[in-house]
KEKE-3310 file (N, C-alpha, C; in steps of 0.2 Angstrom, whole numbers, plus 5000, padded with zeros to 4 digits):
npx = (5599:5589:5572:5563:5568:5566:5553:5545:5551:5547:5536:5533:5538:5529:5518:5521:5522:5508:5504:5509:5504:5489:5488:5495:5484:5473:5476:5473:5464:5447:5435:5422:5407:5397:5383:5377:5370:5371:5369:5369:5374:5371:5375:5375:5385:5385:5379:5369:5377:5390:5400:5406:5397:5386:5370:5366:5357:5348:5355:5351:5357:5357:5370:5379:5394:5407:5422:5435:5448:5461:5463:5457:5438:5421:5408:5391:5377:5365:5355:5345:5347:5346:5346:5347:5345:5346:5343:5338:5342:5352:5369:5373:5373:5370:5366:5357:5348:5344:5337:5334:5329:5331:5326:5329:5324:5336:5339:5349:5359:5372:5387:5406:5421:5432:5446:5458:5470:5478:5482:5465:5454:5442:5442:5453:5468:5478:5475:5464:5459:5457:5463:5453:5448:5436:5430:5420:5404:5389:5370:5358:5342:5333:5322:5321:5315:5302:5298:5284:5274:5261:5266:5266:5273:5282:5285:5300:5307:5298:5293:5301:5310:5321:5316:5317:5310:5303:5299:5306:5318:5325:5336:5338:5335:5325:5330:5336:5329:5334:5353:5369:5383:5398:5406:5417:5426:5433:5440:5438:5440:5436:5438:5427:5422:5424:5413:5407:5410:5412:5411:5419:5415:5418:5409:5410:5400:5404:5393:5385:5378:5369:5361:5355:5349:5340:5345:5357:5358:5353:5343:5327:5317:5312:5309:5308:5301:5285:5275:5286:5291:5295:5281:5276:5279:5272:5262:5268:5278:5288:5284:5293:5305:5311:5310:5311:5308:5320:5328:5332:5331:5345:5353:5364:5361:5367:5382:5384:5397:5401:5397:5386:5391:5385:5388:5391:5394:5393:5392:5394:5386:5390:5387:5395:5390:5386:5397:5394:5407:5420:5434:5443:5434:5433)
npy = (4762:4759:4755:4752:4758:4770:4773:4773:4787:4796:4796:4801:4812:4821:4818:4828:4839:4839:4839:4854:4862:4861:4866:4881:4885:4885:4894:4906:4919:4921:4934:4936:4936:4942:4943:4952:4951:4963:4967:4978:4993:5011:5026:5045:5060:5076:5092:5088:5078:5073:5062:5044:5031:5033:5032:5024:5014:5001:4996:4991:4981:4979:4972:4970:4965:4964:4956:4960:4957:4948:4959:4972:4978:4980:4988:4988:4996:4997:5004:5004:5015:5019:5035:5044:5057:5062:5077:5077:5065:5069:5072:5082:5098:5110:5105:5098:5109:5116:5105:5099:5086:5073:5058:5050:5042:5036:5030:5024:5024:5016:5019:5011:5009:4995:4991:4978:4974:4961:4948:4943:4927:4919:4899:4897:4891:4899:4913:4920:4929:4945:4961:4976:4993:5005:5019:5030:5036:5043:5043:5048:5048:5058:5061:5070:5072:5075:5073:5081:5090:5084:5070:5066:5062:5073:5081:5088:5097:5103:5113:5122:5127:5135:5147:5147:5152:5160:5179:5187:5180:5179:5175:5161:5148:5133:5117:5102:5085:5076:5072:5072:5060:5055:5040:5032:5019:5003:4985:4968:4953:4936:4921:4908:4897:4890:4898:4906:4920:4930:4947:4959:4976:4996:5011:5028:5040:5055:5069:5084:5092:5101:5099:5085:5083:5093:5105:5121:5130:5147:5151:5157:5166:5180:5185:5197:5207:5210:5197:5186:5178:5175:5180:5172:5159:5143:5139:5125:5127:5136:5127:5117:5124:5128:5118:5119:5133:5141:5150:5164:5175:5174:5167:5152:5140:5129:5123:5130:5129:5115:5100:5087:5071:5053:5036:5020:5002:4984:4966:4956:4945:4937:4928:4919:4920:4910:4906:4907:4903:4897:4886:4887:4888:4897)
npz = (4829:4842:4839:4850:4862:4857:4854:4865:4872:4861:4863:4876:4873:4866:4874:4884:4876:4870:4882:4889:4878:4880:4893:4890:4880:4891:4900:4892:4887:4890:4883:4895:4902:4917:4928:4943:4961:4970:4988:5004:5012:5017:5013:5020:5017:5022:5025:5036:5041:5046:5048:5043:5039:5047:5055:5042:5027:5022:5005:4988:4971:4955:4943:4930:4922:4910:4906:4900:4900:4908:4917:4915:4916:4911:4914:4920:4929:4941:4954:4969:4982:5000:5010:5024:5037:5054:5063:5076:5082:5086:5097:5097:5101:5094:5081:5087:5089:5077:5069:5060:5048:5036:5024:5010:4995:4983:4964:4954:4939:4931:4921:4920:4923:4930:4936:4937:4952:4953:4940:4936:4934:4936:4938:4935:4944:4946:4947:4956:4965:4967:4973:4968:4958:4953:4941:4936:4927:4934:4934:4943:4952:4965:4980:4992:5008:5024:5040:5046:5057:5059:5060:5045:5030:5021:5001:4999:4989:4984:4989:4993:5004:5007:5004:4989:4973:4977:4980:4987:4987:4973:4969:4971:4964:4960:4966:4955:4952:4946:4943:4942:4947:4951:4953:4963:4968:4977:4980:4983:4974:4975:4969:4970:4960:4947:4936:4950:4960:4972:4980:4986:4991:4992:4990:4983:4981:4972:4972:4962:4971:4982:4989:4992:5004:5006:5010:5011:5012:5019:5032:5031:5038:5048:5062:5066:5056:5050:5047:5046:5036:5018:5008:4996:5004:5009:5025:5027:5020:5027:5041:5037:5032:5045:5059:5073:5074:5079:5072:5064:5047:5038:5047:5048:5039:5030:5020:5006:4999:4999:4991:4991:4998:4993:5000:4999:5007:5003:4997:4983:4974:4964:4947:4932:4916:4905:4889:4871:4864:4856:4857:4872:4885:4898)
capx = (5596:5584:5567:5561:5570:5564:5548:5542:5554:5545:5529:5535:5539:5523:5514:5522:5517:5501:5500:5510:5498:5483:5490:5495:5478:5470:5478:5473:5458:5441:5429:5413:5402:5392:5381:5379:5368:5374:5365:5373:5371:5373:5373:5375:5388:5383:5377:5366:5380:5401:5404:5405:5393:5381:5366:5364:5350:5349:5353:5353:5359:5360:5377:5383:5401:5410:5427:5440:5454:5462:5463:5450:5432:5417:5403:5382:5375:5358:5355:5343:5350:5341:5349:5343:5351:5340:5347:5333:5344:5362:5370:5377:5368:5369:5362:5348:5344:5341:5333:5332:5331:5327:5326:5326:5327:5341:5338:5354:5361:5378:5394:5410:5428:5436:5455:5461:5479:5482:5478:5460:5451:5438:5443:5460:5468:5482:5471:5458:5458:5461:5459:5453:5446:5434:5428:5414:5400:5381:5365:5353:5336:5330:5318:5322:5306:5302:5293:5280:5271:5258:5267:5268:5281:5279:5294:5306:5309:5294:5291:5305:5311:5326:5316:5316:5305:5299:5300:5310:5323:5324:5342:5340:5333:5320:5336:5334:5330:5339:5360:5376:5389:5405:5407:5425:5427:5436:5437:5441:5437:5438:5434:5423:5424:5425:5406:5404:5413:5411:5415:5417:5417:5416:5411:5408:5399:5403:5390:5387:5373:5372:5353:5353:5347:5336:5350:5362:5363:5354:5335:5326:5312:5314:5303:5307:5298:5277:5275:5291:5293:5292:5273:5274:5278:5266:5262:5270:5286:5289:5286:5298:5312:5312:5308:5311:5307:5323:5330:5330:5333:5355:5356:5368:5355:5369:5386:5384:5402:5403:5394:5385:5389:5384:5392:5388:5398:5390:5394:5392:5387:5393:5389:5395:5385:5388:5396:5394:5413:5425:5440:5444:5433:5433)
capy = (4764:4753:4756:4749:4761:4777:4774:4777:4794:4798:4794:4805:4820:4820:4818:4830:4844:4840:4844:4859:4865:4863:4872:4888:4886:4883:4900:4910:4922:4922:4938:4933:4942:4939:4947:4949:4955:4968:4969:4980:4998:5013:5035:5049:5064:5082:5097:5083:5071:5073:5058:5042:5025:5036:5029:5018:5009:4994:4996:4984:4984:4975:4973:4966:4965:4960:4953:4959:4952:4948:4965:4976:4975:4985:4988:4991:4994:4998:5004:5008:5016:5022:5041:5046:5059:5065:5081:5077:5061:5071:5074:5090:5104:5114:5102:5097:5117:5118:5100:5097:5079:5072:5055:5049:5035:5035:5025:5027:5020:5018:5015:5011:5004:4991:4990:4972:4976:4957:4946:4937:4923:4913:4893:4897:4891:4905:4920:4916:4932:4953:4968:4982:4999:5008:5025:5030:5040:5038:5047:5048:5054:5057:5065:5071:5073:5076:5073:5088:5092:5079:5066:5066:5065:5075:5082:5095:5102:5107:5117:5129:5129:5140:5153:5145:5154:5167:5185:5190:5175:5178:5172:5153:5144:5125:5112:5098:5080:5073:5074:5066:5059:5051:5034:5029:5014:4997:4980:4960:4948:4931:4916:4902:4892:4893:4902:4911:4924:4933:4954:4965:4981:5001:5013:5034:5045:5060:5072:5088:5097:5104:5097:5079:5083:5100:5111:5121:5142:5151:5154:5164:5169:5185:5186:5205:5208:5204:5188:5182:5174:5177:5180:5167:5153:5141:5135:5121:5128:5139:5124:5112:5126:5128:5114:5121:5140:5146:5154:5170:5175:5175:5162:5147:5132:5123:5126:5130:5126:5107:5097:5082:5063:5049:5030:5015:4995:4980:4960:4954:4937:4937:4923:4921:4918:4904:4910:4904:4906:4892:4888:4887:4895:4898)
capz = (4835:4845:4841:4855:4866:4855:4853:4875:4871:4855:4865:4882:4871:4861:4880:4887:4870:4870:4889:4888:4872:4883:4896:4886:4878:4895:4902:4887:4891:4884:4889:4898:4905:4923:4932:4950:4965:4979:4995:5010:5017:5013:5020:5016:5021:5019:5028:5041:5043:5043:5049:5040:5041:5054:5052:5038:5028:5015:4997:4983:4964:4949:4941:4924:4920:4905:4909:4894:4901:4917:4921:4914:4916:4910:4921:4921:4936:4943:4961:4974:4988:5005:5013:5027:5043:5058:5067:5081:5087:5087:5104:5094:5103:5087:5076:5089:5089:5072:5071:5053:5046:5030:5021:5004:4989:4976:4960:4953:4934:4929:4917:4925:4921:4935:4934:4945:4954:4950:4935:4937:4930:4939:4937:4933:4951:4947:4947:4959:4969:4966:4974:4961:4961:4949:4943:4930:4928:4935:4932:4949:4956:4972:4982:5000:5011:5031:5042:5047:5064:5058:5057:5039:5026:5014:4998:5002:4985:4979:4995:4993:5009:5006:4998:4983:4969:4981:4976:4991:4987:4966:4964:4974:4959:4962:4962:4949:4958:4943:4945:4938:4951:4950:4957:4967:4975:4976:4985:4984:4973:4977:4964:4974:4957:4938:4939:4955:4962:4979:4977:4992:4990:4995:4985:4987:4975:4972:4967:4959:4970:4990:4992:4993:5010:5006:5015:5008:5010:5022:5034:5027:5042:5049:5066:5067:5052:5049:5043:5046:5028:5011:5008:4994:5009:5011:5031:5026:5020:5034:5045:5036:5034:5052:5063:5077:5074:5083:5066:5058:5041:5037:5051:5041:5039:5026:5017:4999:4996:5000:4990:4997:4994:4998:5001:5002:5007:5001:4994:4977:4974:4953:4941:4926:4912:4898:4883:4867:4861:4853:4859:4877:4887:4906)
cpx = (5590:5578:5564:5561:5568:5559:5543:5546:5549:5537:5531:5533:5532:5517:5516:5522:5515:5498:5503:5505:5492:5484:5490:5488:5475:5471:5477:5466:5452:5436:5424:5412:5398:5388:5379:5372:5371:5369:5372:5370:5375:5372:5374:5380:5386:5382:5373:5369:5386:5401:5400:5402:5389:5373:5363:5358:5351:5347:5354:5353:5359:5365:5378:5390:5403:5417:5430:5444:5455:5463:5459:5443:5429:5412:5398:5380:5369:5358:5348:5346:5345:5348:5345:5348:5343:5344:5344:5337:5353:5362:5374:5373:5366:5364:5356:5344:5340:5338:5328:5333:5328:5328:5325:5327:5332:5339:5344:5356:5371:5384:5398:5416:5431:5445:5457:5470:5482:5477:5470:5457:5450:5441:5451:5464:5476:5481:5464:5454:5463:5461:5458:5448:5441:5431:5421:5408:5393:5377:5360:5347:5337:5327:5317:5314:5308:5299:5290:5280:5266:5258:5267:5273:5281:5286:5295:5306:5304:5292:5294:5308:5317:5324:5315:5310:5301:5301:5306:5317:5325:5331:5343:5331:5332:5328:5332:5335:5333:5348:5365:5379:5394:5406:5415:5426:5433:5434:5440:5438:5437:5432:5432:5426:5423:5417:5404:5409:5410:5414:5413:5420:5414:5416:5408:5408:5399:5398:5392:5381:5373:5363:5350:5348:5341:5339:5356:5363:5361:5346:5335:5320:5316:5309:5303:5302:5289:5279:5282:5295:5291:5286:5270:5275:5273:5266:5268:5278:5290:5291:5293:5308:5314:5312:5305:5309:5313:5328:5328:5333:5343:5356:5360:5360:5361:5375:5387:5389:5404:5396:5392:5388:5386:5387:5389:5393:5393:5395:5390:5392:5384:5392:5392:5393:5388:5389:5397:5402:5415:5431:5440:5439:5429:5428)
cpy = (4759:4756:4757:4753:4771:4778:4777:4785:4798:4801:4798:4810:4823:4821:4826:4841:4845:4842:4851:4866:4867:4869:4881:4890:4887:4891:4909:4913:4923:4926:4935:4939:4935:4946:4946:4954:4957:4969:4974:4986:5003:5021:5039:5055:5072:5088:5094:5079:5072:5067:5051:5034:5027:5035:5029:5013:5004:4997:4988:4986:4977:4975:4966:4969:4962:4962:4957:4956:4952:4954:4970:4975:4981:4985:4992:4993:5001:4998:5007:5009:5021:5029:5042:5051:5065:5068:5081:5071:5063:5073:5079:5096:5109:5113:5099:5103:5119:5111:5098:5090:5078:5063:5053:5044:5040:5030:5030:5020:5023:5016:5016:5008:5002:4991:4984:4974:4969:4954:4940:4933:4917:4907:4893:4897:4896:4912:4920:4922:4939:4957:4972:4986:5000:5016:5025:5036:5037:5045:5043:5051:5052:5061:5067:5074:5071:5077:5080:5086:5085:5070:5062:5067:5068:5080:5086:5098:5105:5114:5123:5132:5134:5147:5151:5149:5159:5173:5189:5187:5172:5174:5166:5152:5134:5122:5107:5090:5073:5075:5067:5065:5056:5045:5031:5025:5007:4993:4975:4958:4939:4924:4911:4895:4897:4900:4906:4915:4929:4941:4957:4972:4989:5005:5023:5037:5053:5065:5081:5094:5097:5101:5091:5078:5088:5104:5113:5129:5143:5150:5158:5168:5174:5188:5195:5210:5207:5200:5184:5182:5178:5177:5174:5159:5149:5142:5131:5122:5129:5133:5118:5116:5126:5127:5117:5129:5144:5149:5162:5170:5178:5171:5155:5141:5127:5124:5126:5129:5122:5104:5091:5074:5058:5039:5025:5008:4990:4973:4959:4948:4938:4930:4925:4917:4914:4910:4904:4907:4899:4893:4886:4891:4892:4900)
cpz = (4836:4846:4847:4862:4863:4854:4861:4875:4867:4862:4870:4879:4869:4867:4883:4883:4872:4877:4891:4883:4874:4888:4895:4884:4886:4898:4897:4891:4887:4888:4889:4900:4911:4925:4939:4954:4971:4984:4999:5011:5015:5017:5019:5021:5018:5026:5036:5044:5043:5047:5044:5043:5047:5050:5045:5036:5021:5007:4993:4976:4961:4945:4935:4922:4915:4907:4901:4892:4907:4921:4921:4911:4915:4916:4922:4927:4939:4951:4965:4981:4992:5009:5019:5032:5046:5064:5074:5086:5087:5093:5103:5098:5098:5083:5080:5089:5083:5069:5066:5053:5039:5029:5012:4999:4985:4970:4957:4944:4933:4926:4922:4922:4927:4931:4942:4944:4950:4946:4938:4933:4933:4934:4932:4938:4951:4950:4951:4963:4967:4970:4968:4965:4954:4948:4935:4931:4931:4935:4938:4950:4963:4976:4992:5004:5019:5034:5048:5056:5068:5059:5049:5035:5021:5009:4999:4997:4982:4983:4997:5000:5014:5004:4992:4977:4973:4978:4981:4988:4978:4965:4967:4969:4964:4960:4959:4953:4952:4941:4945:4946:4948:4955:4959:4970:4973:4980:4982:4979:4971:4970:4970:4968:4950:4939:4942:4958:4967:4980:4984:4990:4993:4990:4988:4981:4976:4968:4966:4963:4979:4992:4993:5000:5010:5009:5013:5010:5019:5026:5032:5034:5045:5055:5069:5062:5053:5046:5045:5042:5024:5011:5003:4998:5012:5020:5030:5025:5025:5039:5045:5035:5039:5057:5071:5080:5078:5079:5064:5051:5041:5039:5046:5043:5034:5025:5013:4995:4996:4998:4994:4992:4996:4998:5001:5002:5008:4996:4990:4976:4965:4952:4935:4920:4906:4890:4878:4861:4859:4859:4867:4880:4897:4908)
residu = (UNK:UNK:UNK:UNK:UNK:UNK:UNK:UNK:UNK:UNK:UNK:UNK:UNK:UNK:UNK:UNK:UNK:UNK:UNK:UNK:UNK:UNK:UNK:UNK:UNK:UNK:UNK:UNK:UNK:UNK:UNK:UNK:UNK:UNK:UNK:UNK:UNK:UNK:UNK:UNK:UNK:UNK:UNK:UNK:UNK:UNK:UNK:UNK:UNK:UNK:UNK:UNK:UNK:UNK:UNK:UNK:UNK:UNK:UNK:UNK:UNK:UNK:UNK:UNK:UNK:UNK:UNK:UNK:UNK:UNK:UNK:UNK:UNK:UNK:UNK:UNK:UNK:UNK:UNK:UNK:UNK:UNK:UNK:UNK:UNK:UNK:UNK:UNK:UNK:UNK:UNK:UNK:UNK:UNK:UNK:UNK:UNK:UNK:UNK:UNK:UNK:UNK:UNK:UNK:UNK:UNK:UNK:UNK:UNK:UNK:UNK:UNK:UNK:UNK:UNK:UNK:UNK:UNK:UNK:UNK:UNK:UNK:UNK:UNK:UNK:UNK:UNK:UNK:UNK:UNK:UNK:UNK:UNK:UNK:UNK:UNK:UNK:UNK:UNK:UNK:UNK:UNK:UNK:UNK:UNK:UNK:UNK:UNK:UNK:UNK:UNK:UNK:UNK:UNK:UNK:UNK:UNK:UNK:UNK:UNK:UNK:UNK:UNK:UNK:UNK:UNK:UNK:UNK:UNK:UNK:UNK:UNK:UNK:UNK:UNK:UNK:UNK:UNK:UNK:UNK:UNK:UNK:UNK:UNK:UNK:UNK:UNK:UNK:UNK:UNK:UNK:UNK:UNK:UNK:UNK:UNK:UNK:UNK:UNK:UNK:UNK:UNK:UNK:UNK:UNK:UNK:UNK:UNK:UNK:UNK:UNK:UNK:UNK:UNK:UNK:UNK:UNK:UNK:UNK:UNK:UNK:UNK:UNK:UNK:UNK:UNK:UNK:UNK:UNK:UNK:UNK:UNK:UNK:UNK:UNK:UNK:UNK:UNK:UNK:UNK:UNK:UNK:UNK:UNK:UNK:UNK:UNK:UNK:UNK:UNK:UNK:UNK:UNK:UNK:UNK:UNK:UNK:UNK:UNK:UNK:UNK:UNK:UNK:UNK:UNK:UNK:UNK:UNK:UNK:UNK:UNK:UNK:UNK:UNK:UNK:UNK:UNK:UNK:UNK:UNK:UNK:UNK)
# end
């Protein structure tokens, strides 16, 4: 056999391994972790609001991810988020009658597991782009508050504006302004490069409590009666259960069978962070 002519085959096959070997290697997966910041907007639907994205305000989040593999991802994520809903600008006749409003922050934590439909992995030009969805728990406050006569905004929950803690009203117990939800969402996300990646996404939490807004049962004023109200009602309460004074006690002000939630859609500009791994790493 003629060297000559088997040594450029030799050489071919050997080339043509060592690039295949990378290859394999190169496609293998090494978890990372990134983290990323959300900006976008956010609202709330409940007793003050049935429809969705009605007036909206800026939230933003902190978001770390670790990558498992091309399909499942863990997921930190730290939120402030703005609610607000004002029955004073609705073309509702109903809800300008009773012409409640409120506002409030969210500071919201939370674990989460992502599932992508298709395989991902920034700088890999296979997998460059997914949709995926997630769910998980999150642990929230928030303090709903309204503004007075004064113009003042002063908090909803301590004021009992249901009745709450009054003697007339023994069984509508203070709600608690810390509260679990459930986070539901999904979205895109698109590799720029090995490094950055671009996330859009919807998310909607469900929660567990009918007063994100401070309205959930029933008025309690009774202008047949003296006083009105409960005896232990401050001024203040009175004013802020009642905006407009054109209630009596039983009147609906909420409905204690639909919890509230609230929403929010926003983009994630993701790094991902240097690892110190061996081996291949993306």
């Amino acid at each position: 056999m003629n060297m000559k002519r088997l040594i450029p085959k030799i050489t071919a096959l050997l080339i043509i391994f060592i690039l295949a070997s990378f290859t394999s290697k190169a496609q293998q997966f090494t978890p990372n972790t990134e983290i990323g910041l959300l900006l976008g907007g956010s609202y709330y639907l409940g007793d003050l609001n049935k429809v969705h994205f009605y007036q909206p305000l800026p939230t933003a989040g902190l978001i770390i991810r670790k990558n498992r593999d091309k399909r499942f991802v863990y997921k930190a994520e730290v939120m402030y988020i703005n609610l607000r809903s004002d029955e004073r600008e609705s073309n509702d006749s109903i809800a300008n009658n009773r012409g409640l409003h409120f506002r409030s922050p969210v500071y919201e934590v939370s674990g989460q597991l992502e599932f992508n439909f298709l395989p991902y992995q920034p700088g890999n030009p296979l997998y460059t782009w997914t949709p995926f969805i997630y769910t998980g728990v999150s642990l929230f406050g928030f303090n709903p508050q309204a503004e007075n006569s004064a113009g003042e905004w002063v908090d909803l929950q301590e004021l009992g504006t249901e009745g709450q803690g009054s003697v007339e009203f023994k069984d509508r117990k203070s709600y608690s302004l810390i509260q679990f939800s459930i986070p539901m969402g999904g979205g895109v996300k698109i590799a720029v490069n090995e490094s950055f990646s671009i996330i859009l996404e919807y998310s909607a939490r469900k929660t567990f409590t009918d007063y994100l807004d401070d309205v959930s049962t029933t008025f309690v004023g009774d202008k047949t009666i003296a006083g009105g109200y409960p005896t232990d009602m401050s001024n203040m309460s009175v004013e802020m259960s009642d905006p407009e004074g054109t209630h009596v006690n039983g009147d609906q002000r909420g409905n204690p069978d639909k919890k509230d939630w609230y929403s929010f859609a926003g983009i994630t500009l993701s790094f991902k962070l240097k690892n110190n791994t061996k081996g291949c790493d993306y």
